[in-house]
N, C-alpha and C positions, 0 to 999 in steps of 0.2 A: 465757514467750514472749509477742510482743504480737501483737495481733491485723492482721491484713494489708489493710489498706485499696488497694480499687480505683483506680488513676490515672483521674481524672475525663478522658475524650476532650474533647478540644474541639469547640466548635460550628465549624463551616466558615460565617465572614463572606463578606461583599464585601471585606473590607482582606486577611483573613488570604491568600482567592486570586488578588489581585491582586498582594499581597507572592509566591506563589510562581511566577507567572509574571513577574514584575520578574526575582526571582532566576533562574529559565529562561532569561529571556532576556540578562539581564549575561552569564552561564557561556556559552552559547550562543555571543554575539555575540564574548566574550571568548577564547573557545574557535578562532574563525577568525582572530581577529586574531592571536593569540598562534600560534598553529597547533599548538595541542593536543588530539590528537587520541583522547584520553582522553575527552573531556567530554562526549560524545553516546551514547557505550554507559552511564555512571555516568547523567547524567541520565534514559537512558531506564530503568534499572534502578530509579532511585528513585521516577519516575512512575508505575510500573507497581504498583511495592510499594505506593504511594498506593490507588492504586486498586483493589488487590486487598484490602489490611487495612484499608481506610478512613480516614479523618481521623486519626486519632492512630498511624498509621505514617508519618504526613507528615514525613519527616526535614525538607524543602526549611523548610517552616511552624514548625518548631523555635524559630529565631530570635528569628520572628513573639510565638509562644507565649509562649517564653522574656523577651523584653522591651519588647516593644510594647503587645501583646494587652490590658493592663492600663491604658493609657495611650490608649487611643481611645475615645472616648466612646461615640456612638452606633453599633453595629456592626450590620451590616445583614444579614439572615442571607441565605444563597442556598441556591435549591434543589438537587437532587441531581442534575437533569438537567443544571444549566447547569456544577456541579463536575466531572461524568465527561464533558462535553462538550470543556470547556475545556482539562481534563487530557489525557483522551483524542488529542486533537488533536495537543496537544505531544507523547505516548507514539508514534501513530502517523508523526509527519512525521518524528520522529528515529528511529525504526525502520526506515523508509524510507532516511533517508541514511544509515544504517549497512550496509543490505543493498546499494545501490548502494558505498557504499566500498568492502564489501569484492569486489564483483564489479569492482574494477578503474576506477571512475565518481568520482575524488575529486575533478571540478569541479561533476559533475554533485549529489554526495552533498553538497559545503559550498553548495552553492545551497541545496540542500532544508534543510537546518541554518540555514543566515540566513532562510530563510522563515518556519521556526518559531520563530526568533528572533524575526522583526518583527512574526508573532502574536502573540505572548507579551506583548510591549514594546506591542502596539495593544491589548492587554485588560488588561494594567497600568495603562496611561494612562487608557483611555476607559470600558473596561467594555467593550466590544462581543464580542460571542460571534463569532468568526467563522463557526463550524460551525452555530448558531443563525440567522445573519443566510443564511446558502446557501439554510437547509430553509426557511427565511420566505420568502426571496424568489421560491425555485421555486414553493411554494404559492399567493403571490400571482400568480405568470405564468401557472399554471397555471387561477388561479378567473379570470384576466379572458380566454383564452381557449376556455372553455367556450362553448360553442354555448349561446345563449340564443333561448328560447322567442320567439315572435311574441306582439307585444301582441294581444289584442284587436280585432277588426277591420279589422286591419292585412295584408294579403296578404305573403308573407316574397319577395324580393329574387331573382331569379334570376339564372344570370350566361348563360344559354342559353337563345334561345326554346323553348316547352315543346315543339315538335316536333323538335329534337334540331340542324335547320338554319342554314341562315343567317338572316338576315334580310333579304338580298335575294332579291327573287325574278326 
């Protein structure tokens, strides 16, 4: 008998998860036009399996593996938070429009379905996290809202004379 060699996992690129939100979002988009309404429980099943078995349960990234993966040059590794970010996002918004369809909501459920279709399709294209670019930008709203300290010699700004009154007398 021979001996049993481990399937080497893949590394998760920038190409290989752009390639499976591309594919996301084809199936997706492809899925309202077509009006098949198959496509967003199977998608959300395989995203979920993604992200529970990791990188090499990636059915969607198969392709990817199978005949690209070899054929790009520079591949660019991405971290774990922007993979279960990215993923997650798609798992969740099609999870959403499934629970909406089945409660009765199927203009409301293929909205939420083109949404995360035109996620997918915007982090194909661009790279942009969208779920990254929320928590960045509340952070940022958040630090230029901070009360900030008085310089220096400076007396701080009232919007009330300090005895609580008007200012006529």
């Amino acid at each position: 008998m021979g001996s049993v060699r481990p399937v080497p996992i893949p590394a998760v690129t920038e190409e290989r998860l752009r390639f499976v939100q591309g594919v996301t979002a084809v199936f997706v988009i492809g899925g309202f036009v077509f009006e098949i309404r198959w496509i967003a429980p199977a998608l959300t099943a395989l995203l979920v399996a993604a992200l529970a078995l990791g990188p090499g349960a990636d059915l969607l990234a198969w392709p990817f593996d199978r005949w690209f993966a070899s054929r790009v040059r520079a591949a660019t590794p991405v971290s774990d938070s922007t993979v279960r970010a990215v993923t997650l996002t798609s798992a969740i918004g099609l999870g959403a429009a499934i629970v909406v369809g089945a409660a009765g909501g199927v203009g409301v459920a293929e909205l939420l379905a083109l949404i995360v279709g035109g996620i997918a399709a915007l982090y194909a294209t661009t790279g942009i996290v969208v779920a990254q670019a929320f928590t960045s930008a509340r952070a940022e709203r958040a630090r230029r809202t901070r009360r900030r300290a008085p310089r220096p010699g400076r007396t701080p700004r009232r919007s009330s004379p300090p005895d609580g009154g008007s200012q006529r007398s």
